[in-house]
Structure formats: C-alpha cells, structure tokens
N, C-alpha and C positions, 0 to 999 in steps of 0.2 A: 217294251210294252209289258206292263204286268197281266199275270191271269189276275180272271173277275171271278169274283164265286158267286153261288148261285142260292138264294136262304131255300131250305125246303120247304116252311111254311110261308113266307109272303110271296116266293117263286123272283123275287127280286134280284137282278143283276146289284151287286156291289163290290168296292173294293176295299179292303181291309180285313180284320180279325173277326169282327160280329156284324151282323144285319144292321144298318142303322136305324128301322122302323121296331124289328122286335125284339133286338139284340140278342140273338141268337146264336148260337155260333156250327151249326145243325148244316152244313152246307152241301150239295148236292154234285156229284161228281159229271153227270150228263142229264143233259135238255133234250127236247124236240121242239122246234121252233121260237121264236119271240116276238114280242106285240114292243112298240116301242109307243109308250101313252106321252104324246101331248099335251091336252086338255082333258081329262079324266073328267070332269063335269058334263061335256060336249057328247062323248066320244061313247057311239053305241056297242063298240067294240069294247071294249071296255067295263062297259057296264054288264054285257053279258059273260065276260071273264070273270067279273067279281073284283078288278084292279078300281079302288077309289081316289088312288092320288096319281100323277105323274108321276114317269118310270121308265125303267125297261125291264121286260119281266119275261122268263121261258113258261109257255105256253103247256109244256107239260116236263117233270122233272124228275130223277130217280138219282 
C-alpha cells in the first residue's frame, strides 16, 4: 500500500509527486478528519467545506 499525501491548498488526498488539481507539490504531513465527496453538486457537506468536485479531502490539515 503506498502513502497518499495530502495538497495543503486543495486539502486533497492524492497519490504521486504533485497535486493533480493545482500541481503543487506543498504537501501536508497530518490531517484531522476526511469528508469522502461523491456528488460535489448534491452534496451539502460539501458545499459548506468549499470541496467543488469529487474527492476525498482532510477536513483540516497542518
């Protein structure tokens, strides 16, 4: 199982070298919590986090 990083600005779980949304490479060594977005359109959770696509994202991240 590889580790996932975490982008500091999009809060985005991914895997590889850069963020694939901002490409960034700024990644965050601990989280608290994660929201796993489905339907980012739907999804009021979501829309009050500020996540506008599908994902899975740490909820808050240092």
């Amino acid at each position: 199982m590889t580790k996932r990083s975490i982008c500091k600005r999009d809060k985005l779980f991914y895997e590889g070298d850069v963020c694939p949304r901002c490409h960034s490479a700024d990644t965050a060594t601990s989280y608290q919590g994660r929201i796993n977005v489905l339907d980012a359109s739907k999804s009021q959770v979501a829309k009050k986090a500020g996540f506008h696509e599908n994902g899975e994202y740490a909820i808050k991240c240092r």
